[in-house]
Every structure is written in C-alpha cells, then in structure tokens.
C-alpha positions in Angstrom: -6.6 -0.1 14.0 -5.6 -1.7 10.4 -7.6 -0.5 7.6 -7.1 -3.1 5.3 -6.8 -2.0 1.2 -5.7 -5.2 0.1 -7.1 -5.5 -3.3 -6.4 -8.7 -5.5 -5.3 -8.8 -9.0 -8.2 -10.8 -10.1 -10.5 -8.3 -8.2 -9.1 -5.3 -9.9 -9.4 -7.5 -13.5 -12.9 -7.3 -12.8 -12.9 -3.5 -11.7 -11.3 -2.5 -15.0 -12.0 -1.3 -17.4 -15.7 -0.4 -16.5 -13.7 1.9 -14.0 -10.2 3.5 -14.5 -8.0 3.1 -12.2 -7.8 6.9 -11.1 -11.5 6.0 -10.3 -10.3 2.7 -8.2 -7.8 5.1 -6.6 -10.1 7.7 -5.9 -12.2 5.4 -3.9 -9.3 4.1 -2.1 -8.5 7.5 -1.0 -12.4 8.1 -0.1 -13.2 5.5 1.9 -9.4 6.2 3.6 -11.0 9.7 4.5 -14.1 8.3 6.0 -12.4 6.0 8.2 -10.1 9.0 9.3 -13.5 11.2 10.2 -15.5 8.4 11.8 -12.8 6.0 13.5 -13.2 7.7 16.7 -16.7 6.8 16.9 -16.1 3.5 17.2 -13.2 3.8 19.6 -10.4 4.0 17.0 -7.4 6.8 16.7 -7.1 8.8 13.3 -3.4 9.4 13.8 -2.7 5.1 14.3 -4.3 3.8 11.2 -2.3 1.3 9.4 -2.7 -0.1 6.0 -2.0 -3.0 4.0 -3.0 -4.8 0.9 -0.9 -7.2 -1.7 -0.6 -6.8 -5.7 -2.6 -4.1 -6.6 -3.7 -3.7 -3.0 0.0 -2.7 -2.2 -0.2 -0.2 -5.4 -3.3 1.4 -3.2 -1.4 1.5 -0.3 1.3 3.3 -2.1 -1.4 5.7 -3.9 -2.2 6.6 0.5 1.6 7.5 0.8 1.4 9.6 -2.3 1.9 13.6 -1.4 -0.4 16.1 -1.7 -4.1 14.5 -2.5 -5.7 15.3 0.9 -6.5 18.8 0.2 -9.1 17.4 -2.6 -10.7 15.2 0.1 -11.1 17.9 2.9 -8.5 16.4 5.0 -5.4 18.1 6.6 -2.0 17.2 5.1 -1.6 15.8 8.7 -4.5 12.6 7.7 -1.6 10.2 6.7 -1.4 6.6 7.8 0.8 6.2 10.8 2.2 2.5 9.2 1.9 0.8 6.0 2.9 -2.6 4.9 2.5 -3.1 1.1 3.2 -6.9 0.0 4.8 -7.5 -3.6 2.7 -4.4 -4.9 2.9 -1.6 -8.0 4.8 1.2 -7.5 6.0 2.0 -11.2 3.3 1.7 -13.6 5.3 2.4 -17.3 6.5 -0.7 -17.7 2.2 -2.1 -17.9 2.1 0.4 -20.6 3.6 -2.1 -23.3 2.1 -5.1 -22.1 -1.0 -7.3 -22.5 -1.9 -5.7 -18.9 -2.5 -2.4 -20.5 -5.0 -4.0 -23.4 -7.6 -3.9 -20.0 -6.2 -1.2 -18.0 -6.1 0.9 -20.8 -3.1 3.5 -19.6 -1.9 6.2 -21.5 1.5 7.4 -20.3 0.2 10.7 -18.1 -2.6 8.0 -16.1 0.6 5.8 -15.5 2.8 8.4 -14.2 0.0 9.9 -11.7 -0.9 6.2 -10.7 2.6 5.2 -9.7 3.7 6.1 -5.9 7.0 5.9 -6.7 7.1 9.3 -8.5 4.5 10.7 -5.8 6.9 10.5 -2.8 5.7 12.0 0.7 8.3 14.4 2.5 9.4 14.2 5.7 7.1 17.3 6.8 3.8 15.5 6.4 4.7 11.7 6.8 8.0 11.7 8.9 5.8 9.5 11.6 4.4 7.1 8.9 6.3 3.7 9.5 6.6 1.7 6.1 7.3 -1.9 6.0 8.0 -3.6 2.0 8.1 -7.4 1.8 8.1 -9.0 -1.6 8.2 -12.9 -2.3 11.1 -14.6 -2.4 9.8 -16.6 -5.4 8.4 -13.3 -7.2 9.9 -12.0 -10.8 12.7 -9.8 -11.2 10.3 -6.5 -11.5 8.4 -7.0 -8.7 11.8 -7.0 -6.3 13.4 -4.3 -8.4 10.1 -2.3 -8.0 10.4 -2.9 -4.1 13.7 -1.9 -3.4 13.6 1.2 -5.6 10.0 2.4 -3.6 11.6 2.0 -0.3 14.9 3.2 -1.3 13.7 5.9 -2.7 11.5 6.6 0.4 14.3 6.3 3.3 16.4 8.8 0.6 13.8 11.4 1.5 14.5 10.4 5.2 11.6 8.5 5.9 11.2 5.6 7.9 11.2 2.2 6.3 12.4 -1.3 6.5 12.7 -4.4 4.2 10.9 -7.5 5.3 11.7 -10.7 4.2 9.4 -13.2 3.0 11.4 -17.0 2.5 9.5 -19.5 0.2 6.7 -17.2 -1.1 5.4 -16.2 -4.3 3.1 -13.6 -5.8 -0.1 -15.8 -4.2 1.0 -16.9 -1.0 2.6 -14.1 0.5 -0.6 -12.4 1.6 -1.5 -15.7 3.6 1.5 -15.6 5.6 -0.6 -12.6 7.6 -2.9 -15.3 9.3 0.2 -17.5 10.2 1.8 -16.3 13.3 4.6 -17.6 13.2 5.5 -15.6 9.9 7.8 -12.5 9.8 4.4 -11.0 7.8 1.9 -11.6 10.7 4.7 -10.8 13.3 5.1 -7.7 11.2 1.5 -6.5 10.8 1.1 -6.8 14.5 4.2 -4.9 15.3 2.9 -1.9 13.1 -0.6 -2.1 14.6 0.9 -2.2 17.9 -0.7 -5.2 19.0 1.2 -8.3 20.9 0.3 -11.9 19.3 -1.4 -13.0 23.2 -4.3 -9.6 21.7 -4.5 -10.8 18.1 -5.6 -14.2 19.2 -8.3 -13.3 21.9 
C-alpha cells in the first residue's frame, strides 16, 4: 500500500506560518502512525508501506526516514516505511534560512537543523529493509540536485539501500505528473516499490 505525503509548495505556503513546520512535521508523523496501527484493518501490511510526495512533500518523506521519533508516537523503532520515493524534495534546510523563503517559514537555525533529514540519518539497525528511491528534475536548479545526491549519498554511506532515478525533460512542476504516466521511469518506479505490476495498477 502507498501512503502518499506528497505535499505541494503552494499547499505548505498556505500551512505556514499559522503552523510551524515542526507542527506540519508532526502531523506527518501522526497520521504515518495511524496508518501503521489501522492498515490491517483494511487489508493492508504495516511492514510494506511506501511513501512519496514532491517538494516539500519529499522533505516529509525524508522527516519518516529520520531516526529515532517513533518512541514519541508509541511506535516500535521497527514502524519504518518499507520504500520511499521522494521527488526533487528538502533535505537541507540552512540554506532557506537567508532567503525570502524564511520571511514565511520563519526558521531559526536549531528548527532548521531538526527539520532537515539529511542530518537525521536512519541506521542500518532499524531501516536496513527500507528501499529509497531519489529522482530530481532534469531541468531543476543546482541545489535541488546537489541536495539529492548528498541525501542519498549520505544514506547508502550508512549502508542503506538506495538508488538514483532519473527523470529526462522535467522540472520542479512536472516531475510529480510523470507518476500517472506509465510509461515514465517515475510511475514504473513507484510501482516497483509498491510491488505492483503495471497490468494491477490499471484494473
């Protein structure tokens, strides 16, 4: 089953700042724990939940992967998504922090830290079965590739597995739309992680 996160920009622009984002986070992680303690009753696993989401919907996905925050939802360390698939998201927030981004988001340089995955890396003991896919646009800006790379290099260093996926001729807006054309890499990739053939996804 995909549980999807994806949260647009322009979604989260109007989220913040009546909310902070430790409070967008937190629900993320809440509603990731209900899903994980009522999946079965609607004929779903707990231990294959995949998730996915683009922009700041890829920075949530990465806030799943972070280490350690289960405890302070009563779920075992164990309640980790079995595949991810963030698309062109956030996983360094310091370099918002001198922007006209931060003006509305309103990050001081602790709330950045703890909101960016890539300094909250999983180990291998809690998340060596979590399958992580990165794709970024082909057309996107400099920092949104660099931030890419680093997250999943910096995730296969602790020896976790992850792969690159490339996205030809997309940018920042289209790439999420490749997931409802099958003959994309994306949509082929989504499938893959949630185990399902493309014959399934289109009954």
């Amino acid at each position: 089953m995909r549980f999807g996160v994806d949260r647009p920009q322009g979604d989260l622009c109007n989220n913040a700042p009546a909310v902070s984002l430790d409070h967008i986070v937190d629900q993320v992680r809440q509603a990731f724990a209900w899903v994980v303690r009522n999946i079965a009753i609607y004929g779903g696993d707990a231990r294959n939940i995949c998730v996915c989401g683009s922009s700041a919907g890829g920075h949530l996905v990465g806030m799943l992967l972070a280490r350690g925050w289960q405890d302070d939802y009563d779920l075992p360390a164990s309640a980790v998504p079995a595949a991810a698939f963030p698309l062109s998201g956030l996983f360094d927030l310091q370099p918002l922090l001198h922007t006209h981004i931060n003006d509305w988001m309103r990050l001081d340089d602790a709330a950045a830290m703890r909101n960016s995955p890539r300094f909250a890396l999983p180990d291998a003991r809690t998340h060596s079965h979590c399958q992580l896919r990165v794709a970024c646009g082909e057309f996107e800006s400099r920092e949104f590739h660099r931030q890419s790379r680093e997250y999943l290099a910096a995730w296969r260093a602790r020896c976790l597995p992850g792969q690159w996926v490339e996205a030809p001729a997309t940018n920042h807006f289209d790439l999420p739309l490749q997931l409802a054309e099958p003959d994309s890499i994306v949509h082929q990739t989504a499938l893959q992680l949630m185990g399902l053939s493309s014959k399934l996804a289109q009954s």
